[in-house]
Short mmCIF file of the C-alpha atoms (twelve columns), coordinates in Angstrom:
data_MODEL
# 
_entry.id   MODEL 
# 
loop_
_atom_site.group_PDB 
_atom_site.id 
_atom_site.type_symbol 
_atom_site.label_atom_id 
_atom_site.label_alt_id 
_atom_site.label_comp_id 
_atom_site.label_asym_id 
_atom_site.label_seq_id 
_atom_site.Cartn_x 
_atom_site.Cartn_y 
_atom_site.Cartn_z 
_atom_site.pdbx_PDB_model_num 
ATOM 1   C CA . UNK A 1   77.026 31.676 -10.422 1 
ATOM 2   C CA . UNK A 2   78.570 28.527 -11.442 1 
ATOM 3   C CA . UNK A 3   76.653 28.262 -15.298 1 
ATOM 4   C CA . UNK A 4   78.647 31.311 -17.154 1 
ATOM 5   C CA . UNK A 5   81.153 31.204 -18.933 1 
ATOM 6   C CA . UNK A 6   82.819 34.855 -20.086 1 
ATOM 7   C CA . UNK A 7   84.999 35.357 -23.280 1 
ATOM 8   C CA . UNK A 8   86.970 37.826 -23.954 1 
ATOM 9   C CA . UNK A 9   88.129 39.769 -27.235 1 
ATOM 10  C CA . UNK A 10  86.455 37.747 -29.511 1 
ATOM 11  C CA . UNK A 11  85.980 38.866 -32.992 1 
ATOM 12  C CA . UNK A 12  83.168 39.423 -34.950 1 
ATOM 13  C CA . UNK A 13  83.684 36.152 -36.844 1 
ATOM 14  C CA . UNK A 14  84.267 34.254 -33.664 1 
ATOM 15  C CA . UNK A 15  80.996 34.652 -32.643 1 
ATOM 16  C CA . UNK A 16  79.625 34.137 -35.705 1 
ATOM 17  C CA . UNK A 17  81.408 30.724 -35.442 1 
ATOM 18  C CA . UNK A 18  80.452 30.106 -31.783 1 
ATOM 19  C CA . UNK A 19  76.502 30.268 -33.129 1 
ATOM 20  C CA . UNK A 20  77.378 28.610 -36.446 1 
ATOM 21  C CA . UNK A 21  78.148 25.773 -33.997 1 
ATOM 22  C CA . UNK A 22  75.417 25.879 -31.515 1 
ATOM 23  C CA . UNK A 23  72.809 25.703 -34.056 1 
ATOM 24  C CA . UNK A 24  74.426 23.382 -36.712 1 
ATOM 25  C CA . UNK A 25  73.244 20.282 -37.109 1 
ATOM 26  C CA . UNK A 26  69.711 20.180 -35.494 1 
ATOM 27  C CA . UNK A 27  66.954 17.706 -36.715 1 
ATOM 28  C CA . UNK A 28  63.233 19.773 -37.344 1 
ATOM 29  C CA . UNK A 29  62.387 23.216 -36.837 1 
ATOM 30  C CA . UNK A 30  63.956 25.344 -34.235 1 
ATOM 31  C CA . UNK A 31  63.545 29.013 -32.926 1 
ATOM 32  C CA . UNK A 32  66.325 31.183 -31.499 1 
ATOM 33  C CA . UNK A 33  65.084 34.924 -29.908 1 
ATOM 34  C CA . UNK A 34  68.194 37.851 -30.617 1 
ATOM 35  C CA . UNK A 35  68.676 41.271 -30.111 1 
ATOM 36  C CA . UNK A 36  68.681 44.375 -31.981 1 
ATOM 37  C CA . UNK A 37  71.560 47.289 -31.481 1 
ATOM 38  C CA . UNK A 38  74.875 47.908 -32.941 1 
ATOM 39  C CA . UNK A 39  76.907 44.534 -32.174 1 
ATOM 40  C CA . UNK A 40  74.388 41.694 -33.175 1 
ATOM 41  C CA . UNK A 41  73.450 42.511 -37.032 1 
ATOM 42  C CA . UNK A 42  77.584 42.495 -38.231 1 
ATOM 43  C CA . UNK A 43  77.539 39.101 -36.183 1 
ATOM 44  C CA . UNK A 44  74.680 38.167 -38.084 1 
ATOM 45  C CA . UNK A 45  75.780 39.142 -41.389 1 
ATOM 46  C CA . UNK A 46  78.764 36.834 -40.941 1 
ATOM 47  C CA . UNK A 47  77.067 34.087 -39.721 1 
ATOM 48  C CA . UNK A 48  74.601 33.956 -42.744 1 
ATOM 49  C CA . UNK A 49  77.364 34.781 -45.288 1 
ATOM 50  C CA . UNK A 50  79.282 32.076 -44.201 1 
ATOM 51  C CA . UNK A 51  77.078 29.368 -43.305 1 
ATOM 52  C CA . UNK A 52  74.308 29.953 -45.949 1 
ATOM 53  C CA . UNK A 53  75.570 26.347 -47.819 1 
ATOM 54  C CA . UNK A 54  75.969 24.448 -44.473 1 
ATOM 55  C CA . UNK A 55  72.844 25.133 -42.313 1 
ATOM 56  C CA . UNK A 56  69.238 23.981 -43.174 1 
ATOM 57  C CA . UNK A 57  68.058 27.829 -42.656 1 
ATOM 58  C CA . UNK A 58  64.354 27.224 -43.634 1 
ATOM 59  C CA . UNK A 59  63.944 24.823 -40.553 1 
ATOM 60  C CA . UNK A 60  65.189 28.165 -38.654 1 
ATOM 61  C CA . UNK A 61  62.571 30.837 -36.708 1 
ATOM 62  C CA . UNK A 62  63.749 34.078 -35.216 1 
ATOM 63  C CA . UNK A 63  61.876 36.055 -33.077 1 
ATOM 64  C CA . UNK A 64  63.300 39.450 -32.430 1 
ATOM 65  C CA . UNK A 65  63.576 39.994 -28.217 1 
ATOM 66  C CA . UNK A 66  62.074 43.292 -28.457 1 
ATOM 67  C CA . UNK A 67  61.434 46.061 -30.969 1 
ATOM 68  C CA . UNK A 68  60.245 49.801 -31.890 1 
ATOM 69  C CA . UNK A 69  56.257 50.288 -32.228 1 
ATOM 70  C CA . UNK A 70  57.105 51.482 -35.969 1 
ATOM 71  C CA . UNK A 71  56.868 50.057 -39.163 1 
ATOM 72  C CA . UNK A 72  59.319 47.722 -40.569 1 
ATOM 73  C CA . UNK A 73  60.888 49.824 -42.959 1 
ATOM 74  C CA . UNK A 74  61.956 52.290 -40.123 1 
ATOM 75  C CA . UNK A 75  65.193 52.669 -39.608 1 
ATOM 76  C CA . UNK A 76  64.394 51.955 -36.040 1 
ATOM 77  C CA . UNK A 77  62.954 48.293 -36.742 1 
ATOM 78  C CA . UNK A 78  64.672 45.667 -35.262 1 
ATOM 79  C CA . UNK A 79  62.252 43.373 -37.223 1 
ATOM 80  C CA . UNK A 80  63.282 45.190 -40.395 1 
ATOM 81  C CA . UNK A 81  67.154 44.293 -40.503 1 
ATOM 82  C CA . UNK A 82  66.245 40.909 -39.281 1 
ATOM 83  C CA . UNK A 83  64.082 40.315 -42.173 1 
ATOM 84  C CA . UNK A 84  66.712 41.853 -44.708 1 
ATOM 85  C CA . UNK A 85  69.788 39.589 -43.405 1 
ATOM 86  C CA . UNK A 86  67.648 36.115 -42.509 1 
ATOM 87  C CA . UNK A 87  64.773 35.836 -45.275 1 
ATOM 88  C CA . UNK A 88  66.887 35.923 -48.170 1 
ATOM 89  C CA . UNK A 89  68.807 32.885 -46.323 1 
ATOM 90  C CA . UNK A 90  65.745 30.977 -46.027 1 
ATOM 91  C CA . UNK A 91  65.017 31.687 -42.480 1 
ATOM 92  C CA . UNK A 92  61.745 32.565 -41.242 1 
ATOM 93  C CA . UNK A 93  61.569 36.253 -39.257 1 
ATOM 94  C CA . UNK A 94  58.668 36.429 -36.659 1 
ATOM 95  C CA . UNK A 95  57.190 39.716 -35.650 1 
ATOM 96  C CA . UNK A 96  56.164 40.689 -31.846 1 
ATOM 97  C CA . UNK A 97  52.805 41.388 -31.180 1 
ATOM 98  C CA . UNK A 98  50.741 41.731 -28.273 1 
ATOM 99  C CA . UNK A 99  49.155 38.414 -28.628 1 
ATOM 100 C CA . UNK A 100 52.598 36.152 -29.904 1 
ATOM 101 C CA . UNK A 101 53.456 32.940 -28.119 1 
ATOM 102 C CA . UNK A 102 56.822 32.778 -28.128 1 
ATOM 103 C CA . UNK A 103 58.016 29.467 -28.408 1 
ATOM 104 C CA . UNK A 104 60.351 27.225 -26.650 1 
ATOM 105 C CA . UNK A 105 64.282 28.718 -27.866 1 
ATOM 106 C CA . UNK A 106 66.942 26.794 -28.790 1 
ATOM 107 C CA . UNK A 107 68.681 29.905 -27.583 1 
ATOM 108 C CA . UNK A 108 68.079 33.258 -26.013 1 
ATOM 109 C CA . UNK A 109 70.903 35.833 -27.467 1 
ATOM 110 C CA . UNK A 110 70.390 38.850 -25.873 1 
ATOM 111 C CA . UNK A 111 72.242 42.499 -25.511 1 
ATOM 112 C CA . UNK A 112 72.851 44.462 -22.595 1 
ATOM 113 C CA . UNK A 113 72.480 48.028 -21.880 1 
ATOM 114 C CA . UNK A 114 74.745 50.195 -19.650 1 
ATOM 115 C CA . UNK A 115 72.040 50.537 -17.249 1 
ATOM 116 C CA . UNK A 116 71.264 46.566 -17.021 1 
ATOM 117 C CA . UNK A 117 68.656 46.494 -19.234 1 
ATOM 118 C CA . UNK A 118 67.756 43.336 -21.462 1 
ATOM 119 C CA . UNK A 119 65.597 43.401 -24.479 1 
ATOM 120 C CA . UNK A 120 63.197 46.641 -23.928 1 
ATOM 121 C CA . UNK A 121 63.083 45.152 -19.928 1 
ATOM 122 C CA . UNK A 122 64.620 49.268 -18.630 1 
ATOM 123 C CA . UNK A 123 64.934 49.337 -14.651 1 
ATOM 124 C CA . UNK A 124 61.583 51.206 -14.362 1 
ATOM 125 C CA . UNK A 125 59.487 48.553 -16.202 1 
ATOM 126 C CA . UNK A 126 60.216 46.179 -12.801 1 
ATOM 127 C CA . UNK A 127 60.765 42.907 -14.834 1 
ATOM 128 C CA . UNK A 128 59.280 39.674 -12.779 1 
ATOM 129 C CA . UNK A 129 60.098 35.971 -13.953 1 
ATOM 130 C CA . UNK A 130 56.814 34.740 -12.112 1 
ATOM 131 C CA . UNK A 131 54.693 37.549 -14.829 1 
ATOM 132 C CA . UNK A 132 51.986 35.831 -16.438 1 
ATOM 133 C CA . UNK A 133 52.533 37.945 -19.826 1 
ATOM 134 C CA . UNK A 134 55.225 36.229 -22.158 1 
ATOM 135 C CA . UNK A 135 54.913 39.902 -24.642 1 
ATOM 136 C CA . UNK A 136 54.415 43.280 -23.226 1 
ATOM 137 C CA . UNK A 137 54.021 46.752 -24.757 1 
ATOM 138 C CA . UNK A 138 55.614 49.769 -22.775 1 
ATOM 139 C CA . UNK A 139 57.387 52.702 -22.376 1 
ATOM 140 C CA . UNK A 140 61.467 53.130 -21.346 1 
ATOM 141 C CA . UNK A 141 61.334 55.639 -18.639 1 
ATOM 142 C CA . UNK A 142 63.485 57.501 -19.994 1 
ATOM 143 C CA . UNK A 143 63.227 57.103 -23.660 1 
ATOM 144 C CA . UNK A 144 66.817 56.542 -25.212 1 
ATOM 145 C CA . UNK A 145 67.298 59.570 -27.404 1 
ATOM 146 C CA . UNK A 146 68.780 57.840 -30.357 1 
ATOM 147 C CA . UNK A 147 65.035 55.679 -30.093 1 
ATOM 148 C CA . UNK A 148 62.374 57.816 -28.758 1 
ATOM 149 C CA . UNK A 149 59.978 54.723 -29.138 1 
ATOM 150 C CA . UNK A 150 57.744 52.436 -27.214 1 
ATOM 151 C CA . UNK A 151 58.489 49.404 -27.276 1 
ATOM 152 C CA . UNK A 152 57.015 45.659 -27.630 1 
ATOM 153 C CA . UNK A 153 59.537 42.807 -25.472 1 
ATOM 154 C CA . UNK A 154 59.307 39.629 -24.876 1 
ATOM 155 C CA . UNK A 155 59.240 39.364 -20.752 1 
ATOM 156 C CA . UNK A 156 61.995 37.087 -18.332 1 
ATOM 157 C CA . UNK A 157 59.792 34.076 -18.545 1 
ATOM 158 C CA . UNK A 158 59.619 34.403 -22.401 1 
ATOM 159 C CA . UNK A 159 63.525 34.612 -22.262 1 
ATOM 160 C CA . UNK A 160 64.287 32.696 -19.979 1 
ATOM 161 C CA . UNK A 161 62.065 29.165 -22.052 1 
ATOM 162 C CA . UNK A 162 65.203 27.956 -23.710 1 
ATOM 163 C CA . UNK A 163 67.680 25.853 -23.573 1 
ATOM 164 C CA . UNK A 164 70.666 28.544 -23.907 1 
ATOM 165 C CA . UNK A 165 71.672 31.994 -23.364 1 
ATOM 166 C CA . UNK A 166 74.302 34.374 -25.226 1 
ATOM 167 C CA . UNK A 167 75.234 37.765 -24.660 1 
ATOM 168 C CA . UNK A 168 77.543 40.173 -26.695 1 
ATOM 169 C CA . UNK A 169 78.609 43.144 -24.908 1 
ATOM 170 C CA . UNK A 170 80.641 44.546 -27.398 1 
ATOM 171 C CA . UNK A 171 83.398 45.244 -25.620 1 
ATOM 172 C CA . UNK A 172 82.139 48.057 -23.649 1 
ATOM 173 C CA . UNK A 173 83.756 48.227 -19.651 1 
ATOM 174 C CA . UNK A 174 80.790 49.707 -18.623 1 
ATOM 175 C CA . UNK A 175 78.596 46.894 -19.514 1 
ATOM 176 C CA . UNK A 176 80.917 44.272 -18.105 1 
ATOM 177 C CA . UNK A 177 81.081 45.845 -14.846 1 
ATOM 178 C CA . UNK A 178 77.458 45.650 -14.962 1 
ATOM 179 C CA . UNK A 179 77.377 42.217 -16.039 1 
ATOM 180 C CA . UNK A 180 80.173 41.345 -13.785 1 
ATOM 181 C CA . UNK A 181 78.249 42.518 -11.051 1 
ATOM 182 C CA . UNK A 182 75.047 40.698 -11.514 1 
ATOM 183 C CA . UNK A 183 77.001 37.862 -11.522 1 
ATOM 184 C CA . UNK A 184 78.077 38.512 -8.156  1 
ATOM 185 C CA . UNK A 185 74.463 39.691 -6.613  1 
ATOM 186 C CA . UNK A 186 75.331 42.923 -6.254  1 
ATOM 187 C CA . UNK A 187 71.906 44.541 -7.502  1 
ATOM 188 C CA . UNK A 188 68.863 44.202 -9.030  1 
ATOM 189 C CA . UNK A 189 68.561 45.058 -12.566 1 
ATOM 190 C CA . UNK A 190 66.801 43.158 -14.810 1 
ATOM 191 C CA . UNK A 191 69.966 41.816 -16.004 1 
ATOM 192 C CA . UNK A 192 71.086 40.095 -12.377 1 
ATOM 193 C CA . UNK A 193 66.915 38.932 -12.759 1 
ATOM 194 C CA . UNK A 194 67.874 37.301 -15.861 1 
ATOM 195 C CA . UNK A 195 70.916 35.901 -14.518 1 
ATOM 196 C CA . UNK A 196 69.112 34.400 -11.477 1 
ATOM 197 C CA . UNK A 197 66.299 32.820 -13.304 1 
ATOM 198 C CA . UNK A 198 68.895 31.076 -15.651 1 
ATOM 199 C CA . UNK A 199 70.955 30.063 -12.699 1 
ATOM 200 C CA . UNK A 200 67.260 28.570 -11.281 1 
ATOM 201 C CA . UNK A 201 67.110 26.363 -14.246 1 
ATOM 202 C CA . UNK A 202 70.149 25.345 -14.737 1 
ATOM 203 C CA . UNK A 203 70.683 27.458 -17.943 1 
ATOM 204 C CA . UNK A 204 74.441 27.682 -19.568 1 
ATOM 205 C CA . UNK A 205 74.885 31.262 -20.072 1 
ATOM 206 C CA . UNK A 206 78.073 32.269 -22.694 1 
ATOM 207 C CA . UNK A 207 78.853 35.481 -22.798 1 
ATOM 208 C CA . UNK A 208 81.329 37.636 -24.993 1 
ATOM 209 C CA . UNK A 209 82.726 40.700 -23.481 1 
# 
């Protein structure tokens, strides 16, 4: 696929740079969709702490790509530490529900799991980019352990409305060689999916390793 571009070993602040960048500068409101997990919130933190003087946050919605059915002040709530790091910023944190309409993204940032999956898109939920749901509520078959949860995700077409992608790996092999492989065709995870739609539309995918 000729639209990604992989980086390697970047840091934390890097990143937080690359986005500082990518959404600097804007005119009028604009909506970015990002993940939850271990490697996007220390991105995040960095990004707000050093930016909050230099972007206009307020004209800034986020819309989490998936989240926990719990309440926000759950540990498990993606929504939660969104809220905590963006509001106080000025940014605007929008909650999933069944009936959202996502809009149009400036940029999709998304996470990957080991097993190819992308937001709370697992394998067994059979991910389409033609479905005619942009939201959907389900169940991980299995349910990760450390987030015995169902779940509420925005679906490929949802993700894929926007005019860029970004993934951090966070430096795990295992994800890379899945990545790696989607790039290449070699299955058909929702992650290769996600890949192909972009691809479709001409999507510039930038991904850290």
């Amino acid at each position: 696929m000729q639209n990604i571009e992989m980086i390697e070993g970047a840091s934390i602040a890097e990143i937080a740079d690359w986005l500082a960048a990518k959404l600097s500068g804007g005119d009028g409101p604009f909506a970015i969709t990002m993940p939850g997990g271990s490697t996007p919130f220390p991105v995040l933190a960095d990004w707000t702490k050093r930016n909050e003087q230099k972007m206009d946050w307020k004209s800034l919605s986020v819309w989490p790509n998936d989240d926990r059915i719990v309440p926000e002040d759950h540990e498990a709530s993606n929504t939660g530490k969104m809220r905590a790091l963006l509001e106080p910023v000025g940014a605007k944190v929008v909650a999933l529900g069944e009936d959202s309409q996502p809009p149009h993204f400036a940029l999709t940032w998304l996470g990957m799991g080991p097993d190819g999956h992308i937001a709370s898109l697992f394998p067994n939920t059979d991910p389409q980019s033609g479905d005619a749901q942009v939201v959907r509520r389900l169940t991980p078959d299995p349910l990760p352990p450390h987030a015995p949860f169902d779940r509420i995700t925005l679906t490929l077409p949802a993700l894929l409305n926007c005019d860029a992608i970004l993934f951090t790996l966070g430096g795990a092999s295992d994800k890379r060689d899945v990545f790696e492989a989607a790039m290449r065709g070699e299955h058909d995870l929702p992650i290769a999916r996600l890949l192909r739609g972009a691809n479709e539309r001409g999507i510039k995918v930038t991904c850290f390793t």
